[in-house]
N, C-alpha and C positions, 0 to 999 in steps of 0.2 A: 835633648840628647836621647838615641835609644839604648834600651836597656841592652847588660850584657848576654851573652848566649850564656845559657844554663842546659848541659848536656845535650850539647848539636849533635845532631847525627853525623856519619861515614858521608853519606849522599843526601845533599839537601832537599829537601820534597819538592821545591819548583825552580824553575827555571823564566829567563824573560825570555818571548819571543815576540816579533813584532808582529801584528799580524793584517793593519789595512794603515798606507798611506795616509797622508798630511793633506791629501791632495783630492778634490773631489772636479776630472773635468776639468773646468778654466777658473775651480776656486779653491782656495787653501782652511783647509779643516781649523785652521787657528784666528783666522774669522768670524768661523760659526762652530761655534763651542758645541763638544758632547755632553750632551744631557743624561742618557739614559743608552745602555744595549746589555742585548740577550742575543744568543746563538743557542742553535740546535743542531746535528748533523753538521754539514759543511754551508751552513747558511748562517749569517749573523744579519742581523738588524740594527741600527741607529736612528736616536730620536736625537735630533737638535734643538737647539733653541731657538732657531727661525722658524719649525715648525715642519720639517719637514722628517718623513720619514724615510732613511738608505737602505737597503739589502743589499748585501756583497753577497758571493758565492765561491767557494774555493776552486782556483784553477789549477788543473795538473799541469804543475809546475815545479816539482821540488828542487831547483836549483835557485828560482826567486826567494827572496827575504820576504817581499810581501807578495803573498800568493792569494789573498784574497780579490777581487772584484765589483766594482759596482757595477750592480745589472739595472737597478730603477733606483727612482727618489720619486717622492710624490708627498705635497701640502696636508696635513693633516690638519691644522691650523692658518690662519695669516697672523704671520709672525707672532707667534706664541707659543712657548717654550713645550717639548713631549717631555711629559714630566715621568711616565713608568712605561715600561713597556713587559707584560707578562706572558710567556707562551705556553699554550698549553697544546702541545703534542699531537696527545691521544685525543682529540677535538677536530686536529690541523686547524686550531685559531690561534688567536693573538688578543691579548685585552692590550688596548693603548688609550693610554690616561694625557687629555691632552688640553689647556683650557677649562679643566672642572667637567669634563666630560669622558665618562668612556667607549670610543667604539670600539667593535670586534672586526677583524680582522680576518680574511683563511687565507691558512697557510698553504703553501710556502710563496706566494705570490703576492699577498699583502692586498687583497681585494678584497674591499669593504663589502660587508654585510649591509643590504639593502633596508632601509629603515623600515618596508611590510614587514620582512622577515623578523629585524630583532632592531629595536631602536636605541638610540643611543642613552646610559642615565646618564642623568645633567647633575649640575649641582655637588660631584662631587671633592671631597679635598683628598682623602689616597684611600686605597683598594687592598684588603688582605684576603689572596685565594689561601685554600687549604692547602697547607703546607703537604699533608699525607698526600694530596691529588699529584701534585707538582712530581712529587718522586715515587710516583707509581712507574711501573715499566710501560713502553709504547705499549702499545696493541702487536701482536707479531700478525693477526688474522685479520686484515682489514675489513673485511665480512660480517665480524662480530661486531655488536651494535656497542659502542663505545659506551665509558661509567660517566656520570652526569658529575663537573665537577662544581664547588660548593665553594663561594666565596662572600665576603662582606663588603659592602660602600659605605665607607664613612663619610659622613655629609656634617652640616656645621651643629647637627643637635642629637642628630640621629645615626643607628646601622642599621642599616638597610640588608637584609640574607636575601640572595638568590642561587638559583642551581643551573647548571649553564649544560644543554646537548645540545640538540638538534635547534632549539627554541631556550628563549632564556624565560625563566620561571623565578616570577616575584613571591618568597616567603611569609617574611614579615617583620616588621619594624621595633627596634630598642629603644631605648631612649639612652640621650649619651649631653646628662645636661652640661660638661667643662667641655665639649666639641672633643675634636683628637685628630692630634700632629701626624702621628704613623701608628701600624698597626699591623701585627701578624698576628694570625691564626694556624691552628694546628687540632683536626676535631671539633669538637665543643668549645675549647679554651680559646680564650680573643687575648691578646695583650695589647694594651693601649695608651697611651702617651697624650696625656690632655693637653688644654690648653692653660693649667695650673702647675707646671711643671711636675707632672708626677706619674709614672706609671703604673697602671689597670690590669686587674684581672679579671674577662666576665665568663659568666659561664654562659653561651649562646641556649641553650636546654631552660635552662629556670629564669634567664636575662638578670641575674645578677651580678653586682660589680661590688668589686672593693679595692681601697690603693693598695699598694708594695711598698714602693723606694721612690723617692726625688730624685728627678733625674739630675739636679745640680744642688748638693747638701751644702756648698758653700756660702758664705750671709753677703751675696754679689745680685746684681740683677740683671746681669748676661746670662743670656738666652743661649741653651746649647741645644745642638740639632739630638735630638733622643734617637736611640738605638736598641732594639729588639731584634735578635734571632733564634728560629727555631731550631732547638739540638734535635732532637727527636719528637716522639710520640707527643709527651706529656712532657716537656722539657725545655724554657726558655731560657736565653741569656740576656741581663740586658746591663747597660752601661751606665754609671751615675760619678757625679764628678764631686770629690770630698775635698776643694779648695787647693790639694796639694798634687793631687794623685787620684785616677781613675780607677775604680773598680769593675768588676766585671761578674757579675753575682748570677748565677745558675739557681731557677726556681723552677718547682712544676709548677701548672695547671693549676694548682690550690694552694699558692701561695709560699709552698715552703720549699728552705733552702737544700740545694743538693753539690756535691762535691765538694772542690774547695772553692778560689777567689780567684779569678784573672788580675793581673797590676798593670797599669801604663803610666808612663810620669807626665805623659800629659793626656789632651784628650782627642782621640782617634777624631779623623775628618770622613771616612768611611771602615764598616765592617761587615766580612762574610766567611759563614761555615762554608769548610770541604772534609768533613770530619775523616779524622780525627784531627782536623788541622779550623784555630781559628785565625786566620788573615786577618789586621789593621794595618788602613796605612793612618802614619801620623804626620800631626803636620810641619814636618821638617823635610816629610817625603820618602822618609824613610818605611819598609814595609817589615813589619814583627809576626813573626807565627811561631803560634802557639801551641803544645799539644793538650788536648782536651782533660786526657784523662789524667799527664801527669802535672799540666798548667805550666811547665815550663817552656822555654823560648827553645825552640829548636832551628831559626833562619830568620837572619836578619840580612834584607835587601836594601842598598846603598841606596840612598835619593840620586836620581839620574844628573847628568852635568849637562848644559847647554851644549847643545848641535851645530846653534849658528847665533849669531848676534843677533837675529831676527827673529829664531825660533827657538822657544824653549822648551823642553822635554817635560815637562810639567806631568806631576800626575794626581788626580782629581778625586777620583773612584774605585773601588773593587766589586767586581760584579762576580757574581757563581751563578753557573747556569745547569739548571738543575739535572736536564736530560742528558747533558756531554757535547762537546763537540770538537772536530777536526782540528790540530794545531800542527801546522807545517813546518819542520825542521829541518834544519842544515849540521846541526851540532855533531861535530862528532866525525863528519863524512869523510875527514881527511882519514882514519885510524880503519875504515872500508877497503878491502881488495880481493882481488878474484884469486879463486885459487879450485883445484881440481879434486871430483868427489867420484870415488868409482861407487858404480851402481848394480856389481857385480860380483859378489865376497868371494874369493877361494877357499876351499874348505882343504884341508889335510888330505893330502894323499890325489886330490882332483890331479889331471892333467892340465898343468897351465892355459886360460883361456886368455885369448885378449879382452881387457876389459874395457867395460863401457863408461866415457867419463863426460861432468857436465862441469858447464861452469857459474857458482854460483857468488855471492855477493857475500862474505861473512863478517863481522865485529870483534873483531881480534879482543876486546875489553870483557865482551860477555863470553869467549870461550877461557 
C-alpha cells in the first residue's frame, strides 16, 4: 500500500505525459525492454536490452500525444543489455555503459568516438560522474574551451579516477577490496555499495573509506538493489531496508547524519531527486514524492491500469535528467481561446483614435 498524503499541495508538482510510442518501426517496444534513458533539450536517447541504442527528437507537433520521433538506432552491443547511459552536455558527449565497457559518444548524433582518439575502459561494473559536473550550466559561448569533467569506474577491486575533454585522462587507481554494486560521487566524496551489503564513504583526496549503513538491516539474505543519491554539494541519500519499513537517511560526505528520515512501507524498485522533490516508485507502481525539506508526502500517482490485454502499462524506472528537457503538452488546450488586445491605449481627453487590435492565444486559468 502507499502511504497517506501528509500536506498535498493546491497543484501537484508533476503531471504524466507520454512522451515516445510502444512502437519502434515494424517492432513493438514491449519486446525489447527499456534499460536505461536520458534526454537533453528536445533529444532523448534509449538503451535497450538487445543492445541497441534509439534517439528520438521532438517533432513540432503540439496537437500529437506522442510528439517524440525516431531518427536512428544503432548496435552498441550483440545482444547485450545498455546498462547506463550518462550525458554530458557541456562535452556534447555521452558515456554509454554497455557489456562491462564504456564508450563515448558525441552528441547529438551518437557517433562513436574513434578508438585513436579515446578507447573504450573495459572491465567495468558502473560509473559515478561528478554529480557538480552534471549540473553545471551548458556553455552559452561555444568558443570557450569547455571544464574537463571528473568521473569514477568501478571495476571488480578497484576505482579507477579519470578526467574527460577533449582526450580522456587516466588519474589513478583506489583500492575497493568488497568490489561495489553502485556508486555516486559529488567532489571528493564517492558513495559506495559493496558487495557486503553495506554502504561507503571514501574520500577520493586521501583514498579512504569507511562503512555507514546496511543496505538491508533485516536477519534475511535477500539481496536488495542499493540506492544512493546526491542532494547537493556534500549531501547523500541513501536507502536501507529495516525488515519492516525503508528508511531514507540523509548524510554528508563525512559520514554524518543531516535533517530528518524519509519512511516507505516497502522498498522502492527505483529513486530520483528533482529537488526539492524526492521521486519513488514502489512496487505496487505506485509513484510517492516527497518534499525534502519537510520529508513529507506531497503527490501520490496511481499505478497505471492495463491498455490492452496484450499490453500492459507497466512501469520500471524513474529517471531525472540533469540538464532539462522538452515535454509536449496537450493539458489544458481546451480552457485556450482567442480574444482581442488593443495596442493602442487612449489617454483622457485624446480624440478617439481607431485602435489597433491583434489576436492572441490566452489561459483563462492563469489570468
Amino acid at each position: 500500500m502507499s502511504h497517506a498524503l501528509t500536506n498535498p499541495v493546491d497543484v501537484p508538482p508533476y503531471q504524466l505525459q507520454p512522451l515516445v510510442e510502444r512502437t519502434i518501426g515494424d517492432r513493438k517496444l514491449f519486446f525489447i525492454q527499456i534499460r536505461c534513458a536520458q534526454a537533453f533539450g528536445s533529444e532523448i536517447y534509449i538503451g535497450c536490452t538487445n543492445g541497441e541504442l534509439l534517439r528520438y527528437a521532438l517533432q513540432a507537433n503540439p496537437h500529437a500525444v506522442h510528439s517524440y520521433t525516431l531518427l536512428s538506432r544503432q548496435n552498441v552491443t550483440h545482444e547485450r543489455p545498455v546498462q547506463e547511459i550518462v550525458l554530458l552536455p557541456g562535452l556534447s558527449a555521452a558515456l554509454v555503459l554497455a557489456d562491462h565497457q564504456v564508450s563515448i559518444y558525441k552528441l547529438p548524433f551518437l557517433e562513436l568516438m574513434p578508438p585513436t582518439v579515446i578507447k573504450p575502459i573495459r572491465n567495468v561494473v558502473t560509473i559515478a560522474v561528478d554529480e557538480q559536473h552534471l549540473r553545471r550550466p551548458v556553455r552559452s559561448d561555444p568558443s570557450q574551451p569547455a571544464d574537463a569533467v571528473e568521473f569514477c569506474v568501478i571495476k571488480r577491486n578497484t576505482i579507477a579516477l579519470y578526467s574527460l575533454r577533449e582526450r580522456l585522462f587516466f588519474q589513478k587507481e583506489i583500492p575497493l577490496p568488497n568490489g561495489g554494486l553502485l556508486a555516486r560521487r559529488s567532489g571528493r566524496s564517492l558513495c559506495v555499495a559493496d558487495n557486503q551489503n553495506t554502504y561507503n564513504l571514501i574520500d577520493l583526496d586521501s583514498a579512504t573509506m569507511f562503512p555507514v549503513l546496511p543496505i538491508n538491516q533485516a536477519e534475511s539474505d535477500v539481496a536488495l538493489r542499493p540506492f544512493i543519491t546526491v542532494i547537493s554539494e556534500n549531501e547523500f541519500l541513501i536507502l536501507s531496508w529495516t525488515g519492516a519499513s525503508t528508511l531514507g537517511v540523509f548524510i554528508t560526505g563525512d559520514g554524518d547524519p543531516v535533517r530528518g528520515t524519509l519512511d516507505w512501507p516497502s522498498y522502492p524498485e527505483s529513486v530520483c531527486l528533482d529537488y526539492p522533490y524526492i521521486t519513488t516508485l514502489l512496487p505496487n507502481e505506485t509513484i510517492e514524492i516527497h518534499n525534502i525539506e519537510t520529508q513529507g508526502i506531497v503527490q501520490v500517482v496511481s499505478a497505471p491500469g492495463t491498455t490492452t490485454q496484450a499490453e500492459v502499462a507497466d512501469r520500471k524506472r524513474l529517471v531525472v535528467c540533469a540538464g532539462g528537457f522538452a515535454v509536449p503538452s496537450s493539458q489544458r488546450s481546451d480552457k485556450l481561446r482567442r480574444t482581442a488586445v488593443a495596442l493602442v491605449r487612449q489617454r483622457a481627453g485624446d480624440t478617439p483614435e481607431l485602435e489597433t487590435e491583434v489576436d492572441v492565444d490566452v489561459d483563462r486559468e492563469e489570468i
